[in-house]
C-alpha positions in Angstrom: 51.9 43.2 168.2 48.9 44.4 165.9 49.1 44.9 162.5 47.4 48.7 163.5 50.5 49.5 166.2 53.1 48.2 163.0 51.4 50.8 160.4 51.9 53.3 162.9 55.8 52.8 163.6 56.2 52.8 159.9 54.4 55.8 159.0 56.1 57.7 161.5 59.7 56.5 160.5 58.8 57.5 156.8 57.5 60.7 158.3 60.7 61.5 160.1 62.6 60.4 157.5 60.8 62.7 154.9 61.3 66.1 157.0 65.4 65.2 157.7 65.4 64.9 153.9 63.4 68.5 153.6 65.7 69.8 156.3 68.7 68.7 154.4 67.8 70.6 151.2 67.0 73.4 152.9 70.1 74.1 154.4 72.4 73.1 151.0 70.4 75.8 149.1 71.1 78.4 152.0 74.7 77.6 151.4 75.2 77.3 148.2 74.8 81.3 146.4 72.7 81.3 143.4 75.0 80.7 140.3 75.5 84.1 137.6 74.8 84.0 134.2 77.1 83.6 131.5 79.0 87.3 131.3 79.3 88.4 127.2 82.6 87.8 125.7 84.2 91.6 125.0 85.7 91.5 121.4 86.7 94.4 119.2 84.1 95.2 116.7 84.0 96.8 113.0 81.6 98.0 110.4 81.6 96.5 106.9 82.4 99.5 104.0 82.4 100.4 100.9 84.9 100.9 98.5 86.3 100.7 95.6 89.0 98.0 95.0 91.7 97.6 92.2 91.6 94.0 90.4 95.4 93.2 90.1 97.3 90.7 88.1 100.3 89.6 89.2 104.5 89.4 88.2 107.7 89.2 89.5 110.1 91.6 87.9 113.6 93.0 87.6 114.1 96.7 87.5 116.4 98.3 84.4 118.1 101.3 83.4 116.3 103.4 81.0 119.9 103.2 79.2 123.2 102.2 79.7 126.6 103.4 78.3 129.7 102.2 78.6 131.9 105.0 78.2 135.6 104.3 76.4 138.2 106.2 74.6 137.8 106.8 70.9 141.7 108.1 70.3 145.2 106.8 71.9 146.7 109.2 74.9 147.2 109.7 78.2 144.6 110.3 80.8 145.6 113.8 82.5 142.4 114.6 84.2 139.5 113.3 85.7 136.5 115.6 85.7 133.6 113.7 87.5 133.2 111.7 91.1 132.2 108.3 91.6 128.1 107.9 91.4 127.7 111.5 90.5 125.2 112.6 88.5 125.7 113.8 85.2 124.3 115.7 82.1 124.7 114.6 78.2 127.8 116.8 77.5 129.5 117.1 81.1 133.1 116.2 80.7 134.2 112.7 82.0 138.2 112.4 81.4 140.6 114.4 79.7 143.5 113.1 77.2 146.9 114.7 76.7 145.3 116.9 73.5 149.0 118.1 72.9 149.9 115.8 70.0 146.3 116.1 68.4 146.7 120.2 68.7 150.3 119.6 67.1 148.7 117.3 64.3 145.5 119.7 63.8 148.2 122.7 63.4 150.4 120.7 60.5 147.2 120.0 58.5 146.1 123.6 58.8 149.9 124.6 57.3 149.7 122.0 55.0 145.9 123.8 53.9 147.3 127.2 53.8 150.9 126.1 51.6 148.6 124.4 49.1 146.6 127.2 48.9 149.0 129.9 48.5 150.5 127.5 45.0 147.4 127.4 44.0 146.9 131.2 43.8 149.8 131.0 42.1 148.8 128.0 39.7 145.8 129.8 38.9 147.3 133.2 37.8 149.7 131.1 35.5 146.8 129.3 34.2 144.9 132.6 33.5 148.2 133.7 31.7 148.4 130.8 29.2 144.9 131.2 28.4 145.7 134.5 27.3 148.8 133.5 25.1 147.6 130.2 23.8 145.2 132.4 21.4 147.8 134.2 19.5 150.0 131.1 19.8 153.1 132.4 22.0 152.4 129.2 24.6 151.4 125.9 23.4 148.2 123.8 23.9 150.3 121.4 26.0 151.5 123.6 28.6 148.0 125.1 28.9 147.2 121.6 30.0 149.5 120.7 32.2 148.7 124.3 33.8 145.4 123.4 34.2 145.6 120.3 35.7 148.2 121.4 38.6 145.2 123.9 39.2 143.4 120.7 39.5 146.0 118.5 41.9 146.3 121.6 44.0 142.9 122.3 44.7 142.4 118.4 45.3 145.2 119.0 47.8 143.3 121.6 49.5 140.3 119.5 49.7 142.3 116.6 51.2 144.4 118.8 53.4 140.4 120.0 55.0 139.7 116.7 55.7 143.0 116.2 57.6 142.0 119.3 59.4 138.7 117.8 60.2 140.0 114.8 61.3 142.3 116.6 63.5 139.7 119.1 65.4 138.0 115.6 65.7 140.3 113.6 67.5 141.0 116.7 69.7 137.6 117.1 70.4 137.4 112.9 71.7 140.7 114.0 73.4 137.6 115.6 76.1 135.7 112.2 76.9 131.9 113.6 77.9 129.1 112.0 78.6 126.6 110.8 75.8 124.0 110.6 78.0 122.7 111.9 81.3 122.5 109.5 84.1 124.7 108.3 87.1 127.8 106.9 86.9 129.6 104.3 87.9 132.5 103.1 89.6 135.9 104.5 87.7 138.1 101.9 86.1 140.8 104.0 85.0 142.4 106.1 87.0 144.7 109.3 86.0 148.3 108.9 83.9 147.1 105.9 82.7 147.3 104.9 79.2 144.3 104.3 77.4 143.7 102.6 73.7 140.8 102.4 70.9 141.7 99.0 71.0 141.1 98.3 74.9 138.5 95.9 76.2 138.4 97.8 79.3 135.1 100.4 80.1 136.6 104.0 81.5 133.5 104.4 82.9 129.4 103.4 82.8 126.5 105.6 82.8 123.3 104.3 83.9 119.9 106.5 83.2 117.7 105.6 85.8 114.9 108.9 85.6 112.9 107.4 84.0 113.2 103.7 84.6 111.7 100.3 83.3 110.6 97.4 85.2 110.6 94.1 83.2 108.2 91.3 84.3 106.7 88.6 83.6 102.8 87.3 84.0 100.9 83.6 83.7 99.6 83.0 80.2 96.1 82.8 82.3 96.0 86.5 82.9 97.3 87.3 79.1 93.7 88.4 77.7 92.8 90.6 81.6 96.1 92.4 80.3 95.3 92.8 76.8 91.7 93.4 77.2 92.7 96.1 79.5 95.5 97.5 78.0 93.3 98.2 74.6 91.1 100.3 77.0 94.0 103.0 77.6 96.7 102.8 79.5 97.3 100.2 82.5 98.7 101.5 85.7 101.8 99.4 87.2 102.6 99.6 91.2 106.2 98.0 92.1 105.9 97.0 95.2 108.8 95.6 97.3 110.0 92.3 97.5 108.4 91.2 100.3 105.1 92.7 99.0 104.7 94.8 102.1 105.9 98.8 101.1 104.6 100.6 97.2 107.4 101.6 95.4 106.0 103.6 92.7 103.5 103.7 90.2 104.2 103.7 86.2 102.3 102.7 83.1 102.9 99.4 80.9 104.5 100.0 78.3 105.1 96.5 76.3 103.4 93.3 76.0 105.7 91.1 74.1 104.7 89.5 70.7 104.6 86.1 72.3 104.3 84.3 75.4 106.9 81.8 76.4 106.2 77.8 75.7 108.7 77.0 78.6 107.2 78.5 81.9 103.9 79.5 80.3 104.8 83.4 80.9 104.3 86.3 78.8 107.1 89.0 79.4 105.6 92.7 80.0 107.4 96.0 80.6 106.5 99.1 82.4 108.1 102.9 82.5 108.2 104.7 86.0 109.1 108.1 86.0 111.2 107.2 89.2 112.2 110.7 90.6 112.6 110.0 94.1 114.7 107.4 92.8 113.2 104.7 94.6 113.4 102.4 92.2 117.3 101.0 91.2 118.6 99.1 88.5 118.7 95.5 89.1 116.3 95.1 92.1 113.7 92.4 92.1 110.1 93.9 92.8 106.8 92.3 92.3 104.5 94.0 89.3 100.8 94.4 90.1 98.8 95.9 87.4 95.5 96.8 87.1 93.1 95.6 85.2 89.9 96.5 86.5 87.9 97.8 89.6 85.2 96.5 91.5 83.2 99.8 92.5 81.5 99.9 95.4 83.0 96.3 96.8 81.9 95.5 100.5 85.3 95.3 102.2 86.5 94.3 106.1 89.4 93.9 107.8 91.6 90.9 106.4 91.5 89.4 110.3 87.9 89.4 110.7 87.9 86.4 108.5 88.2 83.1 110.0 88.6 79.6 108.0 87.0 77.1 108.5 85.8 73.4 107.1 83.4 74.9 105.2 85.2 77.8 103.7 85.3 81.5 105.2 82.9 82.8 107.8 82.9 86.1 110.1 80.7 86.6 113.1 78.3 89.2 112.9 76.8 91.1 115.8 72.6 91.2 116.2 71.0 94.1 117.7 70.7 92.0 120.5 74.5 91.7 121.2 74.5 88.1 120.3 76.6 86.9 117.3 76.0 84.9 114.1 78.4 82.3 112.1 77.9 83.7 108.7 79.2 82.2 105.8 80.9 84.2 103.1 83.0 84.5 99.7 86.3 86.3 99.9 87.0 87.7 95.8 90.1 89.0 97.1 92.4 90.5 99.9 95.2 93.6 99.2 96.7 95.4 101.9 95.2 93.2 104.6 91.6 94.5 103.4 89.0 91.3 102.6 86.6 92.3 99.8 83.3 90.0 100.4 81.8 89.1 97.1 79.0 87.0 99.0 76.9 86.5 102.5 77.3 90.1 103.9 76.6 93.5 103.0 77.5 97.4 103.4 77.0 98.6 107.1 76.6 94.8 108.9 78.6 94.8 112.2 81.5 92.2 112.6 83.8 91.1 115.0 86.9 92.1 113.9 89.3 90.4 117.3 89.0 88.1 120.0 86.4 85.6 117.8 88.4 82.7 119.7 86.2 82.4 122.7 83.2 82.8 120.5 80.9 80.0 119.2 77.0 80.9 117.1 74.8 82.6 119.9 77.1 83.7 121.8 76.7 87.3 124.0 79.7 89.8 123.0 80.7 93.5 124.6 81.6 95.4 121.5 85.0 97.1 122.1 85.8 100.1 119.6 89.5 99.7 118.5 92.2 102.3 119.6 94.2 104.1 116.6 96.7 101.9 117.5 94.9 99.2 117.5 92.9 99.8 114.3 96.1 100.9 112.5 
């Protein structure tokens, strides 16, 4: 065979072999649809604002009783009545218990006889005494019984004196026989119930009284944060907010009151105190509440939702949305978060647009749909 008839087999195997390849292709891309683009990731967006936020320094605390009195008898007797309930609220003066006054109205009613027999000899004594004057002078009565005239004047009108005091002493003990309140508060649980008999010298309480309108909260603060306090305090008076235990629900609001004269070499505290006014009562002696008083404000602080932030190996960064729906990884300085609020000290400002959920599916570049949150959602 010529080398001219070989050329031309192979040419038209590679030619036949070219156009099954072209047919091939042709038909895969007419089966195969034409692939979408990459749909935008729909996330809840939010606005960074403005506000002003309250610096805080931290305590833990216990709240007390304005005062506290433990109420007991202040005479011997029996109890015949009991004038208050359990918990109830009382005034300074309200009656508490009542002691048999019988043998203190018996004792007060022999001292005021007593008063008025001495007093009746000593009208007597002092007519006699008048008398002798009169007769010592021409000499019918002697110097001697003018004396001794004179000085049972004297004993008897000591006698009166004495028998007041008895008197006093009497109207006294019946007034303790009425046990009141010294000071107004709530009370207690009652220890003593009625026909019981009740001593001076008993160990027992009858009662206690606990003030709690107002109220003090006593806490304590790291040495660290001793001059914020001081510094702030010498401006005028520091606000207080309890807050409950698990930091969660404000209690109430109060001023600080103390800053103790030194600060503990132990635990490196500094004990502080603070007076709520505490008329809803929401406050009660003996609970443990965290103390956050504040010592300064940041006005005008850029602030965004606590969540927005995201952590990662490089510190804190949000996504921020572009005008042309894409996002960027944007580092930035958290000062401080309260009430799941971020205040950015750094890296953003007043008005940016964030992504405030759904950042998990995101990475820098990425295309977002901006969702606006619900009121449920935002709350």
């Amino acid at each position: 065979m010529s080398r001219a008839i070989v050329a031309i087999i192979v040419l038209a195997a590679l030619g036949a072999l070219g156009w099954g390849i072209y047919t091939y292709a042709g038909a895969t891309r007419a089966a195969t649809p034409r692939q979408a683009s990459t749909p935008a990731v729909p996330v809840t967006a939010g606005t960074a604002e403005s506000r002003d936020m309250p610096v805080y320094v931290r305590g833990i605390g216990t709240v007390q009783a304005y005062n506290m009195v433990t109420v007991k008898t202040r005479v011997d007797g029996q109890i015949v009545k009991v004038d208050f309930t359990e918990g109830q609220e009382v005034k300074a003066g309200d009656p508490l218990f009542e002691i048999d006054p019988r043998p203190f109205q018996a004792t007060l009613d022999q001292a005021a006889a007593a008063k008025e027999k001495d007093a009746a000899q000593l009208v007597s004594a002092q007519a006699d005494l008048e008398r002798y004057a009169e007769l010592v002078k021409p000499g019918y009565q002697t110097r001697q019984i003018y004396d001794q005239q004179k000085a049972l004047v004297g004993q008897l009108q000591a006698s009166i004196k004495s028998d007041q005091a008895q008197i006093d002493a009497a109207k006294l003990n019946l007034q303790y026989a009425t046990i009141r309140a010294p000071i107004e508060g709530r009370t207690g649980a009652r220890l003593v119930d009625i026909g019981n008999l009740v001593h001076t010298t008993d160990n027992t309480a009858l009662v206690t009284i606990t003030e709690i309108k107002p109220i003090f909260v006593t806490f304590t603060v790291p040495q660290g944060d001793f001059d914020r306090v001081r510094a702030s305090a010498q401006g005028g008076p520091v606000t207080v907010e309890a807050v409950s235990a698990d930091d969660q629900h404000p209690l109430a609001q109060g001023k600080l009151t103390l800053i103790d004269n030194q600060i503990d070499p132990a635990t490196g505290t500094i004990r502080l105190k603070a007076s709520f006014e505490n008329q809803d009562e929401t406050l009660w002696p003996g609970e443990f509440v965290n103390a956050r008083l504040i010592v300064s404000t940041d006005k005008d602080a850029v602030t965004v939702p606590a969540r927005a932030v995201q952590r990662g190996p490089n510190g804190d960064y949000l996504f921020v949305i572009k005008p042309d729906m894409t996002v960027e990884l944007r580092d930035v300085q958290v000062a401080q978060v309260e009430n799941d609020v971020a205040e950015i000290s750094r890296g953003l400002a007043t008005g940016d647009r964030i992504v405030v959920d759904g950042q998990y599916r995101l990475d820098a570049g990425s295309r977002v749909n901006p969702q606006t949150p619900t009121a449920s959602a935002a709350q």
